[in-house]
Structures are given as structure tokens and as C-alpha cells.
DRENDO-1510 file (C-alpha; in Angstrom, 1 decimal, always signed):
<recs>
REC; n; res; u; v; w
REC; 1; UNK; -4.2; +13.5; +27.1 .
REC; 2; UNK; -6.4; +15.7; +24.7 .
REC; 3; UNK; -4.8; +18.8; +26.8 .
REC; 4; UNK; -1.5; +17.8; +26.5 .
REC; 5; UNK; -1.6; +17.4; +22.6 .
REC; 6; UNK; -3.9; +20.5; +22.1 .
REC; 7; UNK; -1.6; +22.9; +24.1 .
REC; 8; UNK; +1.6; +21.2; +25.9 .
REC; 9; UNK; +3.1; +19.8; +23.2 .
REC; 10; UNK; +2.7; +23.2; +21.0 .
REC; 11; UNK; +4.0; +25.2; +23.8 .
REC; 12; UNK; +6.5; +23.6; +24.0 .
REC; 13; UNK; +7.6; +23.4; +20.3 .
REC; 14; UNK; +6.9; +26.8; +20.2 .
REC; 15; UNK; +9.2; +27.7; +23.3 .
REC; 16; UNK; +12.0; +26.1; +21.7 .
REC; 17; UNK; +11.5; +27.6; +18.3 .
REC; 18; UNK; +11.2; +30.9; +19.4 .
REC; 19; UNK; +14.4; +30.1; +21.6 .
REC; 20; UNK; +16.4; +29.5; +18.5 .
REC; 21; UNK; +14.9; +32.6; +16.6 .
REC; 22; UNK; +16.1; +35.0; +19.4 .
REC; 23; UNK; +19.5; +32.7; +19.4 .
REC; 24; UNK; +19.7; +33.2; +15.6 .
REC; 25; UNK; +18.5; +36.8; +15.1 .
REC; 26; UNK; +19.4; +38.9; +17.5 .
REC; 27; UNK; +22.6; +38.0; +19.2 .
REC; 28; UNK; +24.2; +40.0; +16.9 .
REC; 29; UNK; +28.3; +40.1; +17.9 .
REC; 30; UNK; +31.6; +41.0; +16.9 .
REC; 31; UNK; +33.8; +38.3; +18.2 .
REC; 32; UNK; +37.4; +37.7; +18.2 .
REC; 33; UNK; +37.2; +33.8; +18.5 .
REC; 34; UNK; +40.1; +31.9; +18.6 .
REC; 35; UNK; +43.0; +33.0; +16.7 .
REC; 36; UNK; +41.3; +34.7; +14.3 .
REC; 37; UNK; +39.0; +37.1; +14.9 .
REC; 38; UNK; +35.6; +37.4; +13.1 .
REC; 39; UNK; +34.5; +41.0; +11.4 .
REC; 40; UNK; +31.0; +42.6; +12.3 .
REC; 41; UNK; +29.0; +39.9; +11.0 .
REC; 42; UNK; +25.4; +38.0; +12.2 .
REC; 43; UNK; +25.5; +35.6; +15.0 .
REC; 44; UNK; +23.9; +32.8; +13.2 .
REC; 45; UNK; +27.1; +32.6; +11.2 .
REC; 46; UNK; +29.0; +32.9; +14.7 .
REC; 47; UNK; +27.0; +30.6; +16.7 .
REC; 48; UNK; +27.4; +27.7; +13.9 .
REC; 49; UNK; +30.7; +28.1; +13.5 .
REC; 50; UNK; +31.0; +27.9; +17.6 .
REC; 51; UNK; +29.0; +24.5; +17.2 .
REC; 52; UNK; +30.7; +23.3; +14.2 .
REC; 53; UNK; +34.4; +24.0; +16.4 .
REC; 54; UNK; +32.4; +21.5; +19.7 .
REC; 55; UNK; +32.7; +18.7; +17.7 .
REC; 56; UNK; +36.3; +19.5; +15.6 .
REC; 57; UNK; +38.1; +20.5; +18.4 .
REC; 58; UNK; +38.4; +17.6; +20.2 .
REC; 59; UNK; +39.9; +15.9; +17.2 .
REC; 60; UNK; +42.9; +18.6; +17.1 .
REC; 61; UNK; +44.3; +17.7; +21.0 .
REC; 62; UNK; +43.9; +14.1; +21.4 .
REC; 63; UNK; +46.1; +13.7; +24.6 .
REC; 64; UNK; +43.3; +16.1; +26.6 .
REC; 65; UNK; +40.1; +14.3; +24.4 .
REC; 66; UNK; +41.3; +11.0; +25.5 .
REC; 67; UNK; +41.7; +11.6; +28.9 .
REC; 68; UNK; +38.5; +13.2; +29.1 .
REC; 69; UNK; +36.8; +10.1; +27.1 .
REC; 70; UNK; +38.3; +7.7; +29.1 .
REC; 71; UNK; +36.7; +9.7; +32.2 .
REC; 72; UNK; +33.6; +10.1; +31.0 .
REC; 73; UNK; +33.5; +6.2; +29.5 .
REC; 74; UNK; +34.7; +5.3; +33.3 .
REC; 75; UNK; +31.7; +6.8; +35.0 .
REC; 76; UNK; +29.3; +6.1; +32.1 .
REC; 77; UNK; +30.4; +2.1; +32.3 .
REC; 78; UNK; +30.0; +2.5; +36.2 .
REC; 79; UNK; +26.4; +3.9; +36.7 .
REC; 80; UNK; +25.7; +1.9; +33.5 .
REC; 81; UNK; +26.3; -1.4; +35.2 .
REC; 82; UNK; +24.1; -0.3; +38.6 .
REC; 83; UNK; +20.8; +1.2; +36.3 .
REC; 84; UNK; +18.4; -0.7; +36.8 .
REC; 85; UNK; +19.1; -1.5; +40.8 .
REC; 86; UNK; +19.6; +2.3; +41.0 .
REC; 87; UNK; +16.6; +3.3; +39.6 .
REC; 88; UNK; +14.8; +0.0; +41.3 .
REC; 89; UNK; +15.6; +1.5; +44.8 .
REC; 90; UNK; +15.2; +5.0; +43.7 .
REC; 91; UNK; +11.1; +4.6; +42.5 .
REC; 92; UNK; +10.5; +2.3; +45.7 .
REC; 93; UNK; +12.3; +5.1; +48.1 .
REC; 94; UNK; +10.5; +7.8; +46.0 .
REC; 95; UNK; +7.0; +6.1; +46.4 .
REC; 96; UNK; +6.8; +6.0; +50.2 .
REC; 97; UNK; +7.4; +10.0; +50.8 .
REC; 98; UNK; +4.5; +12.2; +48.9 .
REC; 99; UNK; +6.7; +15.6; +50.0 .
REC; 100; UNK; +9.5; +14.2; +48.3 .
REC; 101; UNK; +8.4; +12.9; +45.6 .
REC; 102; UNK; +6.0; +16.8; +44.7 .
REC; 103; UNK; +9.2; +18.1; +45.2 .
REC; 104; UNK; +11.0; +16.4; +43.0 .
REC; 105; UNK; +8.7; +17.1; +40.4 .
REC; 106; UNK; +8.5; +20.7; +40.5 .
REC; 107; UNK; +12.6; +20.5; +40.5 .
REC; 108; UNK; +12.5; +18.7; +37.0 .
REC; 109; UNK; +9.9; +20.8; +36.1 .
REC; 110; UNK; +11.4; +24.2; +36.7 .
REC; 111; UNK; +14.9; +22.5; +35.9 .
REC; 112; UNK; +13.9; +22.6; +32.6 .
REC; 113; UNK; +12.8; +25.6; +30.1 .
REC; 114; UNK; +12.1; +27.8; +32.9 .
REC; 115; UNK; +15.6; +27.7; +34.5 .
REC; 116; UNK; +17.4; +27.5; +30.9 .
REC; 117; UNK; +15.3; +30.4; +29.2 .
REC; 118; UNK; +14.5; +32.3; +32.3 .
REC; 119; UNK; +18.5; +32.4; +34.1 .
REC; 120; UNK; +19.9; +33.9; +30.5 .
REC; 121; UNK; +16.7; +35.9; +29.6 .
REC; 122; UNK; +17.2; +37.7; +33.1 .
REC; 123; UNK; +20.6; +38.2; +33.0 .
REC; 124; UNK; +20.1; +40.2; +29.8 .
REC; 125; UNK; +17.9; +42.0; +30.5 .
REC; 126; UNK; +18.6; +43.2; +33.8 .
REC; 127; UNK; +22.1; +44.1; +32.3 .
REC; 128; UNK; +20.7; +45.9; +29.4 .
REC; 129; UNK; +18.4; +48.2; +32.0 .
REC; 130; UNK; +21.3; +48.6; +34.8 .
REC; 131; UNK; +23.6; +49.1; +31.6 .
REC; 132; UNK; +25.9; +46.0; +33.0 .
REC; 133; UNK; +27.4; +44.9; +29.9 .
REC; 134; UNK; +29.4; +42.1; +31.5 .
REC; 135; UNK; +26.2; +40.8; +33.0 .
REC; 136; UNK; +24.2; +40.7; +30.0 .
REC; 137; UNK; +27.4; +39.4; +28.1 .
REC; 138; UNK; +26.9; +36.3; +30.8 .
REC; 139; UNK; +23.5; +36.0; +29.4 .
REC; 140; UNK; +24.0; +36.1; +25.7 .
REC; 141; UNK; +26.8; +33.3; +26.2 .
REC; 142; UNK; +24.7; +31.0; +28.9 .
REC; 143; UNK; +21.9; +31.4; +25.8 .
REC; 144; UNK; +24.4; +29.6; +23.7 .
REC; 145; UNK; +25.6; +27.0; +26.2 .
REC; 146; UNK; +21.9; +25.9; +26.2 .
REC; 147; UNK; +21.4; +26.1; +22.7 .
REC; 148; UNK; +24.7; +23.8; +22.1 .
REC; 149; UNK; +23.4; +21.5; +24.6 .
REC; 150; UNK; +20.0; +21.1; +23.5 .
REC; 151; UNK; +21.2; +20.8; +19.2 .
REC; 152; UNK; +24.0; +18.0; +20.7 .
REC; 153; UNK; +22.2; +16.2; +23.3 .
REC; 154; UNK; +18.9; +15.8; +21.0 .
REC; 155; UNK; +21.4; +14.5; +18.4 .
REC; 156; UNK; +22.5; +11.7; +20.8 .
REC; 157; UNK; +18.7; +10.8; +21.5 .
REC; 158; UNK; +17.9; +10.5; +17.9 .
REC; 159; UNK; +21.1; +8.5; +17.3 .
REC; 160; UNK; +20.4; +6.0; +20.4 .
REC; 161; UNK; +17.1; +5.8; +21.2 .
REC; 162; UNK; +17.8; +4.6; +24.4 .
REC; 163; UNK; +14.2; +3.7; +26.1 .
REC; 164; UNK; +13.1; +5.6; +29.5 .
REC; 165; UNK; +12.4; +4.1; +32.9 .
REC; 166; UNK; +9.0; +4.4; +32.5 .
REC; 167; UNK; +8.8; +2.6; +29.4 .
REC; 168; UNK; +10.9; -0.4; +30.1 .
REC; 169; UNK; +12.6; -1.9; +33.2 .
REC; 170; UNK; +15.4; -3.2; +31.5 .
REC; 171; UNK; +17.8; -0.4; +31.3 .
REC; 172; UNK; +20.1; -2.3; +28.2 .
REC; 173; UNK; +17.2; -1.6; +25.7 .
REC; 174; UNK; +18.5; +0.3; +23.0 .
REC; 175; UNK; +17.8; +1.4; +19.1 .
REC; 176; UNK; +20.8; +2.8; +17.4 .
REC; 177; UNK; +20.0; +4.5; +14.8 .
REC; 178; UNK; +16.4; +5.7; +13.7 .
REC; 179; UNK; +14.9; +3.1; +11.5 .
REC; 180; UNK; +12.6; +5.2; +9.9 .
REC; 181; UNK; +11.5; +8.8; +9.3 .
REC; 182; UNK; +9.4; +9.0; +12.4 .
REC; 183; UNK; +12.0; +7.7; +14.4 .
REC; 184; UNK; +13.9; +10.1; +13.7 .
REC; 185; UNK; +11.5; +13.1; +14.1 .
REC; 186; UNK; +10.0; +11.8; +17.8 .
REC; 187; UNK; +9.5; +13.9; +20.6 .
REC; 188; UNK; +12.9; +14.4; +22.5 .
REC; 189; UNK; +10.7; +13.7; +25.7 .
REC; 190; UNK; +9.6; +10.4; +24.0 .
REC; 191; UNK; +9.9; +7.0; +25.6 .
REC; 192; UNK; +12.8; +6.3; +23.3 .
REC; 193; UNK; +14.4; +9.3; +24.4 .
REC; 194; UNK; +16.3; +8.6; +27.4 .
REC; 195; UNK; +20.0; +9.2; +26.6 .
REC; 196; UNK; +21.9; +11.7; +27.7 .
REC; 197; UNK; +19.5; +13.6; +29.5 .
REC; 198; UNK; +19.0; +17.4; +28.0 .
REC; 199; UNK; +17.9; +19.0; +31.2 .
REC; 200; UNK; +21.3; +17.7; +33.1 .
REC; 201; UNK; +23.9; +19.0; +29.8 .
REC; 202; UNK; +21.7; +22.3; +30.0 .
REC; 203; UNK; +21.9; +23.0; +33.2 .
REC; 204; UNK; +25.5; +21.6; +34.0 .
REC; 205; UNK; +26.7; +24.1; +30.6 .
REC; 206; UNK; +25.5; +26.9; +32.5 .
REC; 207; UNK; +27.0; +26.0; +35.7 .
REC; 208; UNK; +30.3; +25.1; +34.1 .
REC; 209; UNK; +30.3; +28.4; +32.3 .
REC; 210; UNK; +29.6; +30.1; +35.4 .
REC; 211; UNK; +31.9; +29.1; +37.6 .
REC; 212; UNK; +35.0; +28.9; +35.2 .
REC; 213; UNK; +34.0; +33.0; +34.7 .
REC; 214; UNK; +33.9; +33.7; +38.3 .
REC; 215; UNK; +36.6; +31.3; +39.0 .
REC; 216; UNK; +37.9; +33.6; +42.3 .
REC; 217; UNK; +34.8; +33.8; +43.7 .
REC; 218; UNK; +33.9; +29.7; +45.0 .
REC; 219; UNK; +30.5; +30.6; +45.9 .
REC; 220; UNK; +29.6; +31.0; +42.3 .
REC; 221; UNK; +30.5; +27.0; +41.5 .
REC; 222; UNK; +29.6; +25.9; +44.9 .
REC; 223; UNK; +26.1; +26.9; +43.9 .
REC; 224; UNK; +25.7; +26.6; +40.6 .
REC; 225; UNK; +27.2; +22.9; +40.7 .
REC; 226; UNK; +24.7; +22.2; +43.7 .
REC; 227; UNK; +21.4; +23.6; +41.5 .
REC; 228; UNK; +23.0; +21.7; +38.4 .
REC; 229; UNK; +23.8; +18.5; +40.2 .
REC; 230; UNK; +20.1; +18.7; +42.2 .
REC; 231; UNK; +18.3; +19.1; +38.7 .
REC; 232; UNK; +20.0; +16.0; +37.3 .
REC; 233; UNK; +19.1; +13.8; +40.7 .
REC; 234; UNK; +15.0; +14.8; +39.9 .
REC; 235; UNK; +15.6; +13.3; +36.3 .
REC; 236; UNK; +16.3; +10.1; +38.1 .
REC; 237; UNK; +14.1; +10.3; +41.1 .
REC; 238; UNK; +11.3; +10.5; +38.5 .
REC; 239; UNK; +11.5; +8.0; +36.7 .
REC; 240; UNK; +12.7; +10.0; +33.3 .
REC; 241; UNK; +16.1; +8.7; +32.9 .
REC; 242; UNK; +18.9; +6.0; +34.3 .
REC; 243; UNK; +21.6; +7.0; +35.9 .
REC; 244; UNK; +23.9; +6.7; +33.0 .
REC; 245; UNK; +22.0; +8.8; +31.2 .
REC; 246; UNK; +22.2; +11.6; +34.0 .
REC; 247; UNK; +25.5; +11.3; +34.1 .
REC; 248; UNK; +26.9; +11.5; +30.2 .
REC; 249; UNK; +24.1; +14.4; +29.9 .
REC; 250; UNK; +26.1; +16.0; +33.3 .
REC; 251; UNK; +29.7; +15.6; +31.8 .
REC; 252; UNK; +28.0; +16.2; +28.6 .
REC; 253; UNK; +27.2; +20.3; +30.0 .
REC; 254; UNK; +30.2; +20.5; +31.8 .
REC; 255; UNK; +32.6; +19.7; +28.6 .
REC; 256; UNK; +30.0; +22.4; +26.2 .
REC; 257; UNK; +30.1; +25.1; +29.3 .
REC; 258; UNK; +34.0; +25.1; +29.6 .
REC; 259; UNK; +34.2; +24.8; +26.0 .
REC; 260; UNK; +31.8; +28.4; +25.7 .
REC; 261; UNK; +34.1; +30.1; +27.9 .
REC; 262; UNK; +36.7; +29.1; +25.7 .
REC; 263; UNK; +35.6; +30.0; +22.8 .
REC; 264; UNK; +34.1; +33.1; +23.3 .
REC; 265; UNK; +37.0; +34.3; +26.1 .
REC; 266; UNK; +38.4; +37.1; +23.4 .
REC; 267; UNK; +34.6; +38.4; +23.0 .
REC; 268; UNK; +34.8; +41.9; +23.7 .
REC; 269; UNK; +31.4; +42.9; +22.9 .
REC; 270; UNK; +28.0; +40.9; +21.8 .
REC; 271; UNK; +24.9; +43.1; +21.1 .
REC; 272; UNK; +21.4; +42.4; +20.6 .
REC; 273; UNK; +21.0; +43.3; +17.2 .
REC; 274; UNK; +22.9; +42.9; +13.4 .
REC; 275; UNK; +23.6; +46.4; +13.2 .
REC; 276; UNK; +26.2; +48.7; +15.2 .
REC; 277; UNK; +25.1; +50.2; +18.6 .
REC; 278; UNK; +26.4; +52.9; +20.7 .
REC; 279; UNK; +29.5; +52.3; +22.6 .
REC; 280; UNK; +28.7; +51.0; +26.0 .
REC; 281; UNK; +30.2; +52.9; +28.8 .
REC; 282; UNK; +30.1; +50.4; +31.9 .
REC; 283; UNK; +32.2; +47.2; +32.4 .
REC; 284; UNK; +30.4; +46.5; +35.7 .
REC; 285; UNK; +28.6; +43.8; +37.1 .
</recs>
């Protein structure tokens, strides 16, 4: 415990606010988004105005939100109703088998900040040194997915305060709204924390993102969709979320992941830094 508050916890913190410095200062772009296209300007003012567009879109096509809601309310109201005999039979299953259940954690484990920080950071840079602009493009835009994912599914968390398995065994225990100041600023792994889960809408934004770029290529989805969909099972295998919550935080990716390639499918060039850069000279992956 000592450990865990002297170095985990500030690790961690520090991980994710170093995440949204880089985010903030140096993905520098000139993006023609939408209809109108931005001039040469900072990221941060492109990267809020991409998040302030995820939750105003939906408002301006309602036929395509509501079929989407009314999906997404389907499967949340299914797995809702099987939680706690889901995760009940899940924990007993997971006990029995040691190999499983080490396994399991290092999936949720590296699922988390090392998959979502590492896949991006990678891409980048490998496509910076191989001068692969498209490949480090893919790694500028998967660092937004995450970053959408993470600002909207820490919203929900703060908003519901849904409790975890392994606070509670009964999965209907909720606390809308925070009811004071330090509910409101509590660890997003806390035991109040549970819904939707922020490693399964990270890692289902990049997939989504993925395979709607490479859309010819079926490997691409079949594999990203597979790591995604493996990463969200370890959430409920141990014992950090229900079902339901796997599965809003899953749809949750998907929808911000479609919605980045979207959004940014006019972006002819993003670049590291505020200022102008020489002209790249490769296209290739």
C-alpha cells in the first residue's frame, strides 16, 4: 500500500499528464476538417474543437444517433440484466485456473497505458525515422482517439459512479452525480469508478480507427478487433468491471474511432511541432 501511494499512483498521474502535454503541444497540424478547413494554427485549438464536434454532432443527424443509441441501449440493457451472474460465474471459473487467471492480468495490464501510449508513440516515431508520413499520421490520430476516450469515458465515471466488482456484489449500485468535491476528483481506477470502462473505449477507438483506414485490407480489423475485444474480456475476468460496463466502454471506442477518421479524413498533413516544417517527400507506409 505505502508503494503504491509513494510511486504507482504518481506514475501514473504523471503518465497521463505528460500524455496530454505531448497531445496539447506538439501535435502541431494544418487540418482541413469538415467543411471548413482550419489555417496553420496549434493543435490544442484543433484537438478541442475535434472534442467539442464528439459531443455536437450527434445532435445534427438524429436518424443515424438514434439508431446507434437504440443499439447501444439494446446491448447495454442486455449484459446489464446478466451482471452480476456474469461476473459470479466469471470470478468462480477464473479462480480454479492460476495460468489463466496471470494471464489475464498481464492482458489488463499491458491493455492499458502501455498498449495506448506505446501503439501511437511507435507508430510516430518509426514513421518520422523511415520518413513514412502516413504511418506517423496514423500515430498522431490514434493519440487523439485515446485522448477523446480517456477526457469522455472519465467524464461518465465521475457522472455515475457506478461501484466495481470488487467493491460490491450487487451490480445496481450506483451514485449519479458526485456529491461532493472529492467525489468528483477520485481516482478513475477507484471503487466507484466502474462505468464505462476506459481501457475497452481506448482500445476499441484505436481498433475502429484502424480498420476503417485500412478498410481493403481485413486483416487489419480482424486483428485489431480481436486485441480490442481480448482487452475488454480481462476487464471482466478480473474483477474490474461488469459486463455492461465493458460493453458501453467497447461501443463507446468504436463510435470515437470512426468518428476520428471522420473528422480528420481531409488532414493532409499533421507535424510535430507549431511551426512550419519542410515538405515531406514520401506518402508511403
Amino acid at each position: 500500500m505505502f508503494i503504491n501511494h509513494l510511486f504507482i499512483k504518481p506514475i501514473r498521474v504523471g503518465v497521463v499528464l505528460l500524455f496530454l502535454v505531448i497531445l496539447s503541444l506538439d501535435l502541431g497540424a494544418q487540418a482541413p476538417l469538415i467543411r471548413q478547413p482550419y489555417p496553420k494554427t496549434w493543435v490544442g485549438r484543433v484537438f478541442l474543437d475535434h472534442h467539442l464536434k464528439l459531443y455536437v454532432h450527434p445532435f445534427k443527424d438524429l436518424k443515424a444517433t438514434s439508431t446507434y443509441t437504440l443499439m447501444a441501449g439494446s446491448a447495454f440493457a442486455l449484459s446489464y440484466a446478466f451482471d452480476a451472474s456474469i461476473e459470479r460465474e466469471t470470478s468462480t471459473w477464473i479462480a480454479s485456473r492460476a495460468t489463466l487467471r496471470n494471464l489475464s492480468e498481464g492482458i489488463t495490464i499491458g491493455g492499458g497505458f502501455p498498449l495506448v501510449l506505446g501503439v501511437p508513440t511507435l507508430l510516430y516515431v518509426y514513421g518520422s525515422w523511415r520518413q513514412r508520413p502516413k504511418m506517423r499520421r496514423h500515430g498522431l490520430i490514434l493519440g487523439q482517439c485515446v485522448g477523446h476516450s480517456l477526457i469522455s469515458s472519465y467524464l461518465f465515471k465521475a457522472l455515475t459512479g457506478r461501484s466495481r466488482p470488487t467493491l460490491t456484489s450487487n451490480a445496481q449500485e450506483w451514485q449519479f452525480l458526485p456529491r461532493s468535491w472529492s467525489d468528483l476528483i477520485e481516482d478513475p481506477s477507484g471503487p466507484k469508478r466502474a462505468f464505462p470502462s476506459a481501457h475497452s473505449a481506448m482500445a476499441w477507438s484505436m481498433a475502429s480507427y484502424m480498420t476503417r483506414s485500412y478498410q481493403n485490407k481485413k486483416w487489419v480489423g480482424a486483428t485489431c478487433y480481436s486485441l480490442a475485444g481480448i482487452v475488454a474480456l480481462s476487464r471482466v475476468t478480473q474483477g474490474e468491471h461488469w459486463a455492461s460496463d465493458v460493453v458501453i466502454g467497447s461501443l463507446l471506442g468504436y463510435g470515437i474511432g470512426r468518428f476520428s477518421y471522420w473528422v480528420n479524413r481531409r488532414t493532409d498533413h499533421l507535424r510535430m511541432v507549431p511551426w512550419k516544417r519542410k515538405k515531406e517527400t514520401s506518402s508511403k507506409f
